[in-house]
Residue frames relative to the residue before (quaternion, step in Angstrom):
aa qw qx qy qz dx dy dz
X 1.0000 0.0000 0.0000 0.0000 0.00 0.00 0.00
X 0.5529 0.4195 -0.3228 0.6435 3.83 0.93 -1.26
X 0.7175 0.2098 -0.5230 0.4095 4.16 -0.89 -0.57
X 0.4220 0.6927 -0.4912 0.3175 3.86 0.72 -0.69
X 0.6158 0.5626 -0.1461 0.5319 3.53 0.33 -2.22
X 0.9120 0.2579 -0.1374 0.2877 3.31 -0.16 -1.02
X 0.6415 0.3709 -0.4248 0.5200 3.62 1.54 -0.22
X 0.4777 0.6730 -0.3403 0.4507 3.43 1.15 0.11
X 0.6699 0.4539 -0.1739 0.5612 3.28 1.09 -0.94
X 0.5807 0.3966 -0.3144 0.6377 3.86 1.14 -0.28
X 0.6450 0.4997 -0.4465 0.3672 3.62 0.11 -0.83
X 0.7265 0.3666 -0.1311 0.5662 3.63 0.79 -1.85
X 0.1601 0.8659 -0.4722 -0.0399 3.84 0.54 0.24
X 0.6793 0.4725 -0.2661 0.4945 3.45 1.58 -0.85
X 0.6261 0.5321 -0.2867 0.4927 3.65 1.49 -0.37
X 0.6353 0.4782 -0.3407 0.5016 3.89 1.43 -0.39
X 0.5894 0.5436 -0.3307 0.4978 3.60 1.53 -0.83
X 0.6462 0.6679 -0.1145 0.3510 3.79 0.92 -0.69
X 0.6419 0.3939 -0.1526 0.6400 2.43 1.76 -1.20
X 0.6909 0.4719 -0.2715 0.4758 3.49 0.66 -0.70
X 0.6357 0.3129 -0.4372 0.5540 3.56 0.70 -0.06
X 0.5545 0.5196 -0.5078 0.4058 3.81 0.35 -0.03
X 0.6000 0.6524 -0.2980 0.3544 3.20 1.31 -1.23
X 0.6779 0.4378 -0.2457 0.5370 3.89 1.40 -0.93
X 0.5548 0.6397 -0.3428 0.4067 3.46 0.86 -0.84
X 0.7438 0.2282 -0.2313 0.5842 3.46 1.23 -0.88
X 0.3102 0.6978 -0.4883 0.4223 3.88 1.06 0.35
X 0.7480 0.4104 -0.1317 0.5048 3.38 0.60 -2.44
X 0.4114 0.7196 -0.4082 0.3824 3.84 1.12 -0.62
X 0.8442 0.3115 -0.1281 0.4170 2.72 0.32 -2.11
X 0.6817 0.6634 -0.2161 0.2201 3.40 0.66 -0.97
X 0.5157 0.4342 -0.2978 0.6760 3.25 1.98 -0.66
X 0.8147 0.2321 -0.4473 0.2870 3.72 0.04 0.07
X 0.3036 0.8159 -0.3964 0.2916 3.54 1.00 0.74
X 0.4274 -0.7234 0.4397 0.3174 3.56 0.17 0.80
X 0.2477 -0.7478 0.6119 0.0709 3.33 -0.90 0.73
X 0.0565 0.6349 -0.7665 -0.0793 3.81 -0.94 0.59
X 0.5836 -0.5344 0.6057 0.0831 2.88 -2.07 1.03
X 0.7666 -0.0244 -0.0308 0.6409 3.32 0.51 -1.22
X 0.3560 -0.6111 0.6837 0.1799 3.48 -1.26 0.92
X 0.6341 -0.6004 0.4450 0.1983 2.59 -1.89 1.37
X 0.4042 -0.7511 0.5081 0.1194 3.43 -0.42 1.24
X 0.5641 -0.4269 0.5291 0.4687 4.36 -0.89 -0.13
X 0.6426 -0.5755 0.4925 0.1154 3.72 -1.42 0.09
X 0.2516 -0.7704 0.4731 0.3456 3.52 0.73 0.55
X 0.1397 -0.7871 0.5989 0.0476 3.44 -1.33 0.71
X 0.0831 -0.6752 0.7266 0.0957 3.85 -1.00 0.52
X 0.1740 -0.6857 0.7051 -0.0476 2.69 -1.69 1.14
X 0.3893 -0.7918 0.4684 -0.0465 3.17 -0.54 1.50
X 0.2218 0.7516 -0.6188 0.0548 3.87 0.15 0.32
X 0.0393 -0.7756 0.6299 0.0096 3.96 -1.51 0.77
X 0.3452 -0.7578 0.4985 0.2411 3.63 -0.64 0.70
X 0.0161 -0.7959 0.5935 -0.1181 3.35 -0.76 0.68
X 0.0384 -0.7296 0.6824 0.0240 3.89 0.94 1.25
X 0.9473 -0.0756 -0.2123 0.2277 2.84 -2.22 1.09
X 0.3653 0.7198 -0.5077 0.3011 3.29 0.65 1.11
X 0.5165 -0.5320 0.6003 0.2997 3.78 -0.88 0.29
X 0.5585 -0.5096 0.5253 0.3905 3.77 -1.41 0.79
X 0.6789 0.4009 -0.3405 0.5122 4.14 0.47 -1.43
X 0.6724 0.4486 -0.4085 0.4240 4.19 0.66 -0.51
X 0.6857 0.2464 -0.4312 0.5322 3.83 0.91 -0.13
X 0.5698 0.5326 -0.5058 0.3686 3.44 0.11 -0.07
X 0.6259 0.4816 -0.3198 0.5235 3.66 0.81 -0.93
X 0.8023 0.3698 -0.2248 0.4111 4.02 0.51 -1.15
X 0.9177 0.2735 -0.0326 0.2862 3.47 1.46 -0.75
X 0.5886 0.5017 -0.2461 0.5842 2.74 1.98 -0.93
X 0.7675 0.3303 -0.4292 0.3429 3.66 0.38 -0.74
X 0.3363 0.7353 -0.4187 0.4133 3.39 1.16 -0.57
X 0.8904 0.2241 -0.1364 0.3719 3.59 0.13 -1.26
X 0.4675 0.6553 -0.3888 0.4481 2.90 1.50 0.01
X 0.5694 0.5480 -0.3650 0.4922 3.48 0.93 -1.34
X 0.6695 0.6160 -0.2748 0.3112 3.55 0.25 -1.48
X 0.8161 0.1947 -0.1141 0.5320 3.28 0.82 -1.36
X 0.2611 0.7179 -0.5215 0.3801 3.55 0.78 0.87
X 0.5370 0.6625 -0.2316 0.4681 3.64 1.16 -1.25
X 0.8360 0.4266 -0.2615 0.2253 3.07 0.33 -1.52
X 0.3577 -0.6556 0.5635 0.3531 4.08 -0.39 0.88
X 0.8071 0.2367 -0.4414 0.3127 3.26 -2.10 1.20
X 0.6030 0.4484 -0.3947 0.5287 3.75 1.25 0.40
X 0.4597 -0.6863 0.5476 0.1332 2.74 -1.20 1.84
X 0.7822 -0.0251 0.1320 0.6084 3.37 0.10 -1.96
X 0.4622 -0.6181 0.6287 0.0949 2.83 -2.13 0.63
X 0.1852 0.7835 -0.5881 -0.0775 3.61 -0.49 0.48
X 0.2168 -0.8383 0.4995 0.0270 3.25 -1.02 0.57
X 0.3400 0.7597 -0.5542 -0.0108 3.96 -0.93 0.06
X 0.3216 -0.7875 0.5256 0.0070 2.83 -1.10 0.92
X 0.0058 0.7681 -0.6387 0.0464 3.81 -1.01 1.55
X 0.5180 -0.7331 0.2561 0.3586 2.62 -1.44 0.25
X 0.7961 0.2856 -0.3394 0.4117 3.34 -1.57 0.83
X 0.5428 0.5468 -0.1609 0.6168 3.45 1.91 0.34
């Protein structure tokens, strides 16, 4: 099968070269109409918030701290999402 491919490929030599330059022609084709970005889209900055809260229950910081700060930082312009969780003493 391979000596096949390959005495075939010598025999037709001006028809494999032909093809293969047609084959770049549409490469260089495609390649100039490919959008280009400059700057690539980078991750989302993220903040991670962490508060101590010894002997509290997960529902007692959430109630005294997490929503609190949530509310707070709702306001602020350029924040998509909020996520939040709340443990205890954490």
């Amino acid at each position: 099968m391979l000596r096949w491919i390959v005495g075939s490929s010598l025999k037709f030599r001006y028809i494999v070269a032909a093809g293969a330059a047609a084959l770049m022609f549409f490469g260089v084709q495609q390649l100039r109409g490919m959008p280009v970005d400059v700057f690539p889209e980078f991750a989302p900055p993220k903040v991670e918030i962490q508060t101590l809260a010894l002997g509290l229950s997960a529902t007692e910081v959430e109630d005294l701290v997490t929503v609190p700060m949530e509310q707070a930082l709702n306001g602020v312009p350029g924040i998509d999402v909020i996520r939040s969780k709340s443990v205890e003493q954490l």
